[in-house]
C-alpha positions as CSV (number, residue, x, y, z in Angstrom):
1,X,18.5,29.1,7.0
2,X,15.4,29.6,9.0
3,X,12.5,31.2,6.4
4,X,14.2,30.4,3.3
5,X,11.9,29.5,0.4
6,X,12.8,28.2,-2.6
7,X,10.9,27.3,-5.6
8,X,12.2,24.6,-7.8
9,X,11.2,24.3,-11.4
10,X,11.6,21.0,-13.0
11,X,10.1,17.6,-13.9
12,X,8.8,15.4,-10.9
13,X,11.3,12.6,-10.5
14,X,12.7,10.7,-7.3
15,X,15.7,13.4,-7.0
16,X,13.2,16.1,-7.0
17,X,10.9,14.2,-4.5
18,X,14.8,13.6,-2.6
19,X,15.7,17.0,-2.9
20,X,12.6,18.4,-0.9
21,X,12.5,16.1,1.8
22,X,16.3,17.2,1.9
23,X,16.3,20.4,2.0
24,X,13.3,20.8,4.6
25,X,15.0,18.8,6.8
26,X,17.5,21.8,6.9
27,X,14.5,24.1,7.6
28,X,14.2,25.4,4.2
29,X,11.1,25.1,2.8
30,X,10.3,24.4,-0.7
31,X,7.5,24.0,-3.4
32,X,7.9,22.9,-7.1
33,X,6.8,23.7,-10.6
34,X,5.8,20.4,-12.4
35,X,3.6,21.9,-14.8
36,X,1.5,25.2,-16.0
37,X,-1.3,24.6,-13.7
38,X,1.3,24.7,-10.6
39,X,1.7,28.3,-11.0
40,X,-0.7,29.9,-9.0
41,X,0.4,28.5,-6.0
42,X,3.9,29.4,-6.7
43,X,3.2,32.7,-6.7
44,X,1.0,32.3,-3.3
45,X,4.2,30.8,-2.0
46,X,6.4,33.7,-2.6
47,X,10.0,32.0,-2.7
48,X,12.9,34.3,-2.4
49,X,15.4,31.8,-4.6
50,X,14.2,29.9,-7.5
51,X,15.8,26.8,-9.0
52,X,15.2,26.0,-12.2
53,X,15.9,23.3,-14.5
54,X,17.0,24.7,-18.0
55,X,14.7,22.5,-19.9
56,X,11.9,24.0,-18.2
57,X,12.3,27.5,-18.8
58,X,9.9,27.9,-21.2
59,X,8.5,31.4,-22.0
60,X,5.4,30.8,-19.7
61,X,7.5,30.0,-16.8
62,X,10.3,33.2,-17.8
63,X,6.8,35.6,-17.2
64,X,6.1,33.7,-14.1
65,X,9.6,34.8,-13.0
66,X,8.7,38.4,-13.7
67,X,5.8,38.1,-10.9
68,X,8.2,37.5,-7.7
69,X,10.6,40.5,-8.9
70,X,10.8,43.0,-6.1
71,X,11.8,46.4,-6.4
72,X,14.9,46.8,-4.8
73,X,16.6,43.6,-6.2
74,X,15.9,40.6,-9.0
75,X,15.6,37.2,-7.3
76,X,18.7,34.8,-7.2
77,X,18.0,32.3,-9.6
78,X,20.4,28.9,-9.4
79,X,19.9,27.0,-13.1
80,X,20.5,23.1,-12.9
81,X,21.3,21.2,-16.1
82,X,21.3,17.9,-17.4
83,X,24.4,15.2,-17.3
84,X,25.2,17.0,-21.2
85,X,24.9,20.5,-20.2
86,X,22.8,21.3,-23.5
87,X,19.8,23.2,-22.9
88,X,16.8,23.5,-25.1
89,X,15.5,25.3,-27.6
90,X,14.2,28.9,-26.5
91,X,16.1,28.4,-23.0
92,X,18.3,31.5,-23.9
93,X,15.3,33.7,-25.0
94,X,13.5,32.6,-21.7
95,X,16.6,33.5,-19.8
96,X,16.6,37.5,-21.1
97,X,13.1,37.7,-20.9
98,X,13.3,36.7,-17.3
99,X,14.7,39.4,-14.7
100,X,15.8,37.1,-12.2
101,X,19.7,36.8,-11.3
102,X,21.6,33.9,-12.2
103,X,24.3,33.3,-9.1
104,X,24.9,29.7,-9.9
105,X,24.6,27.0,-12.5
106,X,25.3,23.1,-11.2
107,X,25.0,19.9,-13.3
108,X,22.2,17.2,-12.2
109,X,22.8,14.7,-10.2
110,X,24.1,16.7,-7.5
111,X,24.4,16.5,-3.6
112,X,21.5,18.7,-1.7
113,X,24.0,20.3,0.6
114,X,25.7,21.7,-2.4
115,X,22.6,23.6,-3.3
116,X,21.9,24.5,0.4
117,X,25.0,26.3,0.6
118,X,24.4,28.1,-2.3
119,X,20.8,29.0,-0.9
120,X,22.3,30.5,2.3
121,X,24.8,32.3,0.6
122,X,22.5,34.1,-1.5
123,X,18.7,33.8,-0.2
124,X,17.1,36.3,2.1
125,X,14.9,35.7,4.8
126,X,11.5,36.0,4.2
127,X,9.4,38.3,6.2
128,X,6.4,36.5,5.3
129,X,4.9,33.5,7.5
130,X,1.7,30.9,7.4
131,X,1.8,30.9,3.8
132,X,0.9,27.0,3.7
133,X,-3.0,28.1,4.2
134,X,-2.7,30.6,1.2
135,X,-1.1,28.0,-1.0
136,X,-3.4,25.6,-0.5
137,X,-6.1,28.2,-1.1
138,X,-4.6,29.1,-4.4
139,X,-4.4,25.2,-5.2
140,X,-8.3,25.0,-4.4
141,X,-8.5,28.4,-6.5
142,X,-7.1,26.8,-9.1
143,X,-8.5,23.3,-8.9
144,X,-5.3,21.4,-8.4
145,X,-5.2,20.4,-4.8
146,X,-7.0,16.8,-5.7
147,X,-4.7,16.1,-8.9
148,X,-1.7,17.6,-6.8
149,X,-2.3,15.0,-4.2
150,X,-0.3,11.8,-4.1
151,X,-0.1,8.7,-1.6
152,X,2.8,7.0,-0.1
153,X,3.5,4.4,2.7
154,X,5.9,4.0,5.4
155,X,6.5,1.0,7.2
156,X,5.9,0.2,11.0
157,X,8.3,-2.3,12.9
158,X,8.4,-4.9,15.8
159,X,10.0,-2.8,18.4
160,X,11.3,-6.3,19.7
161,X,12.8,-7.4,16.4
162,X,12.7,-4.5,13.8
163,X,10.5,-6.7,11.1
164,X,7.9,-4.9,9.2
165,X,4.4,-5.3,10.3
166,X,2.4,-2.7,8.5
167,X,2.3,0.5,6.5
168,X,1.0,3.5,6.9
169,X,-0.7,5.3,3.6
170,X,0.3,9.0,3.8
171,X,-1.2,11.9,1.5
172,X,1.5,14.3,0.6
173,X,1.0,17.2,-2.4
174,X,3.6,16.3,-5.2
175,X,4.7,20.3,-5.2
176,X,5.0,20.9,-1.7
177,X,5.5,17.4,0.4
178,X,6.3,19.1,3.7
179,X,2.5,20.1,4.0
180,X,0.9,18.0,6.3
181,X,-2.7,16.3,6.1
182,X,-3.9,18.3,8.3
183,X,-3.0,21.9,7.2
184,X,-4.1,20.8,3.8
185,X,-7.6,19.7,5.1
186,X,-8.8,21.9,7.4
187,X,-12.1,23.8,8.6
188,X,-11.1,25.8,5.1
189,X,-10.9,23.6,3.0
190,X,-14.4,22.1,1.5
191,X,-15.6,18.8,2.7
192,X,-16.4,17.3,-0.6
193,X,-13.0,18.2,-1.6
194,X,-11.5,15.9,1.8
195,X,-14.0,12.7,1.1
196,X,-13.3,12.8,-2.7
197,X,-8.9,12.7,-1.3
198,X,-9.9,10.2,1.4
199,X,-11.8,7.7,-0.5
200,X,-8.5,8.2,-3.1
201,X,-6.6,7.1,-0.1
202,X,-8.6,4.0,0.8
203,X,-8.8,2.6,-2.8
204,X,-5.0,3.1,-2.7
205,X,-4.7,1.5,0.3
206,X,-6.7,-1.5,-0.4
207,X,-5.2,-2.0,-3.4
208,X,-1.7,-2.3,-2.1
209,X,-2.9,-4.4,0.7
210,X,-4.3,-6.8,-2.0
211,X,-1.0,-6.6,-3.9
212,X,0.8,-8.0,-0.4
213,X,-1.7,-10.5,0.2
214,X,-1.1,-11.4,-3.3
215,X,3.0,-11.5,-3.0
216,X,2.7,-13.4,0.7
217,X,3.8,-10.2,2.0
218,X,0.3,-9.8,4.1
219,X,1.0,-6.9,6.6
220,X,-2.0,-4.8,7.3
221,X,-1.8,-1.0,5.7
222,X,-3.5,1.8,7.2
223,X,-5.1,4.8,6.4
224,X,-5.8,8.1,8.1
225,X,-9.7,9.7,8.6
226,X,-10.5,12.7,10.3
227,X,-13.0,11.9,13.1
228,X,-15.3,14.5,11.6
229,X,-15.5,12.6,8.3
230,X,-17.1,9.8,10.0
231,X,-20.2,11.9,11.0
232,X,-20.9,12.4,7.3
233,X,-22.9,10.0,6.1
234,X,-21.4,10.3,2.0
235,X,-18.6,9.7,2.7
236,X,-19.7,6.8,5.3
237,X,-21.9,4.8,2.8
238,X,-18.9,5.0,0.2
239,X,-16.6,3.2,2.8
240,X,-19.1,0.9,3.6
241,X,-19.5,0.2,0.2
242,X,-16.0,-0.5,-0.8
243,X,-15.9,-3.0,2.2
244,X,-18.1,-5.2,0.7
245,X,-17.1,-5.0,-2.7
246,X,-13.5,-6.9,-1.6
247,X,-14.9,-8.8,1.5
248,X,-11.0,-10.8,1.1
249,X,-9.4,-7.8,2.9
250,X,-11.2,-8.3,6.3
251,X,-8.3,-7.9,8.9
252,X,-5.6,-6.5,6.3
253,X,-7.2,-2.4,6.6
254,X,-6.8,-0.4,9.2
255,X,-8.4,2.9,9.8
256,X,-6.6,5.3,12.0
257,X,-8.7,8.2,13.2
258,X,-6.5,11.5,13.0
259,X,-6.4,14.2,16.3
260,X,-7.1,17.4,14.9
261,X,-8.9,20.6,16.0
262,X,-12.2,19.6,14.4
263,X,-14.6,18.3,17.3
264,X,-16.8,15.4,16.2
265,X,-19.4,13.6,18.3
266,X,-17.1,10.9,19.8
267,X,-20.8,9.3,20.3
268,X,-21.7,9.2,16.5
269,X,-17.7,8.1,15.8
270,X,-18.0,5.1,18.3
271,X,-21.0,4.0,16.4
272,X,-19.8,4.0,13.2
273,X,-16.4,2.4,14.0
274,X,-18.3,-0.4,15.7
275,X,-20.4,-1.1,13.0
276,X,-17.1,-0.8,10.4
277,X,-15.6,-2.9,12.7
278,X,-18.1,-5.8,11.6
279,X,-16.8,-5.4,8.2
280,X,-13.9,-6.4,9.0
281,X,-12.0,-2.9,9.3
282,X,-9.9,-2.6,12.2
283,X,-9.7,0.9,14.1
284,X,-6.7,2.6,15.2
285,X,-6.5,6.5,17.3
286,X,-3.9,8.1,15.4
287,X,-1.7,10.8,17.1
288,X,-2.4,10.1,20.7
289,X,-1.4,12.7,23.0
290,X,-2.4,15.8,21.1
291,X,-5.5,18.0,20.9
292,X,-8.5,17.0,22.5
293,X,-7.1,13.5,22.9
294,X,-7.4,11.7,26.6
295,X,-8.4,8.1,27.9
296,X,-12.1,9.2,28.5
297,X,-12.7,9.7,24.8
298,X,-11.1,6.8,23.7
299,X,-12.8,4.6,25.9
300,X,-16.0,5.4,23.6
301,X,-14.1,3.8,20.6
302,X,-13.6,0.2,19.8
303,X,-10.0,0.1,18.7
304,X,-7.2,-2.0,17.8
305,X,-4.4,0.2,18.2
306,X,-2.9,3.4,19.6
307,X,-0.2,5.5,18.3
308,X,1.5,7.4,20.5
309,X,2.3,11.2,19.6
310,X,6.2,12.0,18.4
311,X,5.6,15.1,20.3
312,X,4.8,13.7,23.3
313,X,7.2,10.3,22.8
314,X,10.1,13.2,22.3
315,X,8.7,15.2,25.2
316,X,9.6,11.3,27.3
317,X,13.0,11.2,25.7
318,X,13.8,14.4,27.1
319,X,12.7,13.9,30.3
320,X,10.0,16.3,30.1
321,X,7.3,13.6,30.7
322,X,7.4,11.0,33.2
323,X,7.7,7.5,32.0
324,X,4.5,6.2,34.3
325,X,2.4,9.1,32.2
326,X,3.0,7.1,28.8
327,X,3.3,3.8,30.7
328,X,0.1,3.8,32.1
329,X,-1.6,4.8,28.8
330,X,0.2,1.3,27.0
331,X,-1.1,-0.3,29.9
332,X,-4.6,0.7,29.7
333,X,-4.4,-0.3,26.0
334,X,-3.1,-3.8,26.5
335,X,-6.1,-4.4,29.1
336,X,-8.2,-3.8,26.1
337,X,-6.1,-5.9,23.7
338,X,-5.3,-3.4,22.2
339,X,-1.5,-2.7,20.6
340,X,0.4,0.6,20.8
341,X,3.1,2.3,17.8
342,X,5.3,5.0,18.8
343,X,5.4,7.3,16.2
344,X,8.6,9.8,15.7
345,X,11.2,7.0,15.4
346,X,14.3,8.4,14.0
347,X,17.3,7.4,16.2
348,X,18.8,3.9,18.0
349,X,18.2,6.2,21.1
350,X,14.8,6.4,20.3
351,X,14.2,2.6,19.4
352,X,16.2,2.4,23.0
353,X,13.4,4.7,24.6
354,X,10.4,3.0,23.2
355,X,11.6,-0.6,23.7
356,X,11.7,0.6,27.5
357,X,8.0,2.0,27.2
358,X,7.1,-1.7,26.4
359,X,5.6,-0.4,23.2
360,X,4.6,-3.2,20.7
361,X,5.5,-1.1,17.3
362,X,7.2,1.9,16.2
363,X,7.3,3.9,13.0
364,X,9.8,6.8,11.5
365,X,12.6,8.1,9.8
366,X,14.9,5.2,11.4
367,X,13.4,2.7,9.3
368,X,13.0,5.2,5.8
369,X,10.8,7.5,5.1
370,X,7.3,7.1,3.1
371,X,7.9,5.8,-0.4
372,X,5.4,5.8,-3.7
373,X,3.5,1.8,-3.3
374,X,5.9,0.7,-6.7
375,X,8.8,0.6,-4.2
376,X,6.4,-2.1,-2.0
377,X,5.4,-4.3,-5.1
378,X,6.1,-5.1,-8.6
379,X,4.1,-4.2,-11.4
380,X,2.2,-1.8,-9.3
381,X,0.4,0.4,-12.4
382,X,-2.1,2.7,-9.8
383,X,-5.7,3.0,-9.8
């Protein structure tokens, strides 16, 4: 099913948040309609099957089907419906007005593999790659990327025991979840547009870290910061700011400084993390083992914790890298006190592999993936 891409049209719900993380785990990628101002960047991600909810056919969205007609053929179109089967009001005009071609209709709730199959059988394969940058772009374009943007946490483990001692806060774009942070923030993308998610981040974070505290379920909860955001000082006086506004969370935030292609002065980073440091914000170097990422540059930085790569982790478990390479680094971290997280955790073979690293934590899928913060705590009502 390699270079499927389908769009769904729908409301967001926990199935349609289930149903991408689903279906891109079979390698089909997928973006979603939630409302009119999601269109632009469904037409930058040119899908070659739509599904669509039969509520949400609305005239608007029958023209928007018209835009990914091609010449040669109409686009398979799969319609879902409710537990009743009844559709709405204009639902059939919307249907003639659009071109596509219905090759399926299946009640909701329904198993993803059943739609997968119906995918295969009737999707091409698109000729088109790297379309994530141009759907971003068209979110920018648009101004949707920042009210597009949501944040969820996943837990981090004990490798010894398995008990939760963290989470991790995780930006992910309601319409297109298998984006990652760093595609969607990149040298492209503006900088006032990263602080402004970032900072959207950290209040999220601190506020569910508070909410814990406040339950007696005190783990610390992370968030991520490109290195490069810590050499401008806007977004640096912010942070600062917010620390001393709720001086109670000293200990119970992490930072964790993200690897990406971006080279900041390592110098200017060190100073800043040593100074956030004295506000009580802990430091952790996030993706170890990618990019420019080696034991001379971390040496600059005062940090708490190191997370170990999945690439390189997986790279171990397949006996592509030697287990002194990976021991050595856990080794120089506990010299410095420091505790390590092995990232890319999705089997018992896995939990097996990092356990023998001597590893202090580990994150992924084994444990569950990222949830919205109401899963974490009751009564959670946002910012």
């Amino acid at each position: 099913m390699r270079n499927k891409r389908v769009l769904v049209i729908d409301e967001e719900s926990a199935f349609t948040r289930f149903l991408q993380d689903d279906l891109e785990q079979r390698e089909i990628a997928v973006a979603c309609i939630y409302s009119p101002g999601d269109e632009s960047g469904a037409t930058a991600f040119a899908p070659n099957v739509i599904v669509a909810d039969k509520k949400m056919l609305s005239q608007s969205n029958a023209r928007l089907l018209h835009r990914f007609d091609c010449v040669e053929h109409k686009l398979p179109l799969v319609l879902m419906s409710g537990p009743d089967g009844k559709s709405s009001h204009g639902t059939a005009a919307s249907l003639r007005d659009a071109d596509s071609q219905i090759v399926a209709t299946i009640p909701k709730p329904f198993e993803p593999n059943m739609l997968a199959e119906i995918i295969d059988q009737y999707g091409e394969e698109s000729q088109q790659e790297n379309l994530d940058a141009d759907y971003i772009s068209a979110l920018v374009a648009s101004d949707r990327l920042l009210d597009n943007l949501v944040v969820e946490f996943q837990s981090k483990h004990a490798l010894q025991n398995g008990a939760v001692v963290g989470y991790e806060a995780l930006s992910r774009l309601k319409t297109r979840r298998a984006i990652s942070p760093a595609t969607i923030f990149s040298a492209a993308t503006e900088m006032s547009l990263e602080i402004e998610a970032t900072l959207n981040v950290i209040d999220q974070t601190m506020k569910l870290a508070a909410a814990l505290r406040k339950s007696r379920k005190s783990v610390p909860v992370s968030f991520n910061c490109s290195a490069i955001l810590l050499t401008q000082s806007d977004f640096v006086e912010r942070l600062f700011g917010r620390l001393e506004q709720d001086r109670n969370l000293r200990g119970s935030v992490i930072m964790e400084i993200t690897e990406e292609n971006r080279v900041a002065n390592i110098k200017v980073v060190a100073e800043i993390c040593q100074m956030l440091g004295r506000h009580g914000l802990k430091v952790s170097i996030d993706d170890y083992g990618t990019g420019h990422s080696n034991l001379d540059r971390i040496a600059e930085i005062p940090f708490a914790e190191l997370k170990l790569d999945k690439e390189i982790f997986w790279a171990f478990c397949n006996d592509r890298v030697p287990m002194t390479v990976l021991g050595s680094i856990i080794d120089f971290c506990h010299m410095r006190g420091a505790k390590t997280v092995v990232e890319g955790i999705e089997t018992a073979f896995h939990l097996e592999k990092a356990q023998l690293l001597g590893a202090d934590q580990g994150q992924g899928f084994y444990w569950g993936r990222a949830v919205p913060p109401q899963y974490l705590v009751k009564h959670w009502t946002g910012l």
